[in-house]
PASEBA-1860 file (N, C-alpha, C; in nm, 3 decimals):
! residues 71
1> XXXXXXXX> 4.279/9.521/9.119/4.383/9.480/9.026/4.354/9.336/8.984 ~ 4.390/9.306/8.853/4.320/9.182/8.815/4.420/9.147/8.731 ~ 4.475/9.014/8.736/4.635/8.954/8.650/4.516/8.834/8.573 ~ 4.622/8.799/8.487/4.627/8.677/8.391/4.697/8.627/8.297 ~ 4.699/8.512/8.308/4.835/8.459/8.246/4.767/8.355/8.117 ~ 4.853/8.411/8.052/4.875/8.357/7.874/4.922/8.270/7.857 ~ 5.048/8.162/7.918/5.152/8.166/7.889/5.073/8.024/7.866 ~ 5.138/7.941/7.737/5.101/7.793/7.704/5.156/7.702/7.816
9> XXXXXXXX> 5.023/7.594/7.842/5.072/7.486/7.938/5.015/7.352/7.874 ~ 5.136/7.246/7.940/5.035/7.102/7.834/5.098/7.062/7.928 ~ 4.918/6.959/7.924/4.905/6.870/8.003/4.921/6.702/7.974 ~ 5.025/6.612/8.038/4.980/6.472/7.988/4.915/6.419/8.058 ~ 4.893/6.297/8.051/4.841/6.178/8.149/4.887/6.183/8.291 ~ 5.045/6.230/8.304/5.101/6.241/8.443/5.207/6.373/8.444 ~ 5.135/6.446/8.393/5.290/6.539/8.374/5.201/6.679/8.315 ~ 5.256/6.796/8.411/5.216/6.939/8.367/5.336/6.994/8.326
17> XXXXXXXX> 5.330/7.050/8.272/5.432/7.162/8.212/5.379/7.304/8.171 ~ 5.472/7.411/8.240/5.426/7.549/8.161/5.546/7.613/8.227 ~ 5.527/7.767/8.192/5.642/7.864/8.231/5.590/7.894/8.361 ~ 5.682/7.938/8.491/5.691/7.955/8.606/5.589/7.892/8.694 ~ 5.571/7.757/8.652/5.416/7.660/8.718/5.474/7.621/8.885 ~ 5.609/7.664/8.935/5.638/7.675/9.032/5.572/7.775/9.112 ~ 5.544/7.909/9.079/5.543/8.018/9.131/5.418/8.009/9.088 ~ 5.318/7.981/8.992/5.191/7.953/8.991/5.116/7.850/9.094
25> XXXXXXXX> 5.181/7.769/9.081/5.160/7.671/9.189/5.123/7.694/9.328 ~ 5.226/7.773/9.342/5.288/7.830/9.498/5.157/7.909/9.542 ~ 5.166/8.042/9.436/5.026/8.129/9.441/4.901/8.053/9.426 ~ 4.833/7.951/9.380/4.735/7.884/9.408/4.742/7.821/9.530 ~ 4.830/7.761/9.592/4.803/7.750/9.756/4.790/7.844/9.802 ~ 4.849/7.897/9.803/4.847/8.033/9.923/4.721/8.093/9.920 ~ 4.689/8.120/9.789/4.520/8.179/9.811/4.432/8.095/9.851 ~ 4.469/7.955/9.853/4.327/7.870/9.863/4.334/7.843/10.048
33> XXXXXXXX> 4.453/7.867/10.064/4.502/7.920/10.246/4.419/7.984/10.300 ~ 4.452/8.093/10.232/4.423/8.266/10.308/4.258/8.211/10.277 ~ 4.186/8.183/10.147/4.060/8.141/10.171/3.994/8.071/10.326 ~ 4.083/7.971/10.286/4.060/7.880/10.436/4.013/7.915/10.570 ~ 4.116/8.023/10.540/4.109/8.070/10.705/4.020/8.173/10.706 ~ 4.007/8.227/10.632/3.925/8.357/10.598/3.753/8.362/10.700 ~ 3.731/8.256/10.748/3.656/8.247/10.831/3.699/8.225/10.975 ~ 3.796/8.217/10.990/3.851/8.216/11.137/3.972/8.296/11.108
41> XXXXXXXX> 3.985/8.423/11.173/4.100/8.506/11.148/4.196/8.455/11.205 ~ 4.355/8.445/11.161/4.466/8.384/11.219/4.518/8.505/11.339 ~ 4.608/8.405/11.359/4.711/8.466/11.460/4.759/8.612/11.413 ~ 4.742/8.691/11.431/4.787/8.839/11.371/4.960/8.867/11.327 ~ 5.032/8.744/11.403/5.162/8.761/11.350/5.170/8.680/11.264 ~ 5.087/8.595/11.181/5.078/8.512/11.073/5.067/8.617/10.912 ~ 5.187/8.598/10.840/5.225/8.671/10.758/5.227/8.596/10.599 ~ 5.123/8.613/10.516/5.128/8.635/10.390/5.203/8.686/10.312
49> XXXXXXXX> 5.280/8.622/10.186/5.379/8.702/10.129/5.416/8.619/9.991 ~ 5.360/8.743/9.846/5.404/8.646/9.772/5.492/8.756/9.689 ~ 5.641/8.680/9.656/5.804/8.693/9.656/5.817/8.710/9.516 ~ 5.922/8.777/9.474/5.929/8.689/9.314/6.115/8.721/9.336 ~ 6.178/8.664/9.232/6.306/8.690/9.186/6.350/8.648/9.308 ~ 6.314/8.484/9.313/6.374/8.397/9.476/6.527/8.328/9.379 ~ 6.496/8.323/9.268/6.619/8.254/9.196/6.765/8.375/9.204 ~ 6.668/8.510/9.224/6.803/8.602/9.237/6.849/8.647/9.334
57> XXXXXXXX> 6.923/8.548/9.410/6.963/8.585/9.557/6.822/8.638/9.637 ~ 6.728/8.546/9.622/6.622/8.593/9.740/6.582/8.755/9.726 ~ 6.569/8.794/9.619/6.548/8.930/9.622/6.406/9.028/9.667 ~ 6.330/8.882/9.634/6.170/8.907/9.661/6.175/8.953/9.821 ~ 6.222/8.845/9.931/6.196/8.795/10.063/6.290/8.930/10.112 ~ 6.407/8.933/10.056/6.482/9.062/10.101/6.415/9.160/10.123 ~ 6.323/9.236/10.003/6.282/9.306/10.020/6.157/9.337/10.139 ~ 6.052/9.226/10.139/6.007/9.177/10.241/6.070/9.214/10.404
65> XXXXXXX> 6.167/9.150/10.370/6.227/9.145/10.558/6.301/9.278/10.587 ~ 6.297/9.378/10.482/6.359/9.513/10.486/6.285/9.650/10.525 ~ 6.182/9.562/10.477/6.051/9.661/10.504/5.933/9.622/10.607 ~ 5.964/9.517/10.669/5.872/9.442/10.764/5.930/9.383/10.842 ~ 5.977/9.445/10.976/6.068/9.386/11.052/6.024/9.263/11.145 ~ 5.859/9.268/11.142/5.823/9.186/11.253/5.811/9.042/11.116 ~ 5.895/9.066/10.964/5.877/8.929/10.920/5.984/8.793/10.936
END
C-alpha cells in the first residue's frame, strides 16, 4: 500500500504551514523510530500505533484499545 499527499505546504524562513502537518509530523517520527530500532528488535510489548480522528473524542486510540487489550 503506498499513500501520498498533495495537499499545498509553504515554507518561510521560520515557519511551516500545511493541512494536518500535525499528524504528518507525528507519522514522520514514528517511522524514523520504528526505522531506528529496526536493527535491534524492541521489547515485544512496545506498541506502534498510528490514530486518526484524536480531535473526535479519541476515536482513533478507542478503537485501538478495543481491539488490543494488551494496549
Amino acid at each position: 500500500m503506498t499513500g501520498t499527499f498533495t495537499a499545498r505546504c509553504s515554507i518561510d524562513r521560520d515557519t511551516i504551514k500545511g493541512k494536518a502537518l500535525d499528524n504528518r509530523v507525528g507519522c514522520a517520527i514514528l517511522l524514523s523510530l520504528i526505522l531506528d530500532l529496526s536493527d535491534t528488535p524492541p521489547d515485544p510489548s512496545l506498541l506502534f500505533a498510528f490514530t486518526r480522528e484524536e480531535e473526535i473524542s479519541g476515536r482513533g486510540i478507542q478503537h485501538l484499545l478495543s481491539h488490543h487489550r494488551d494496549a
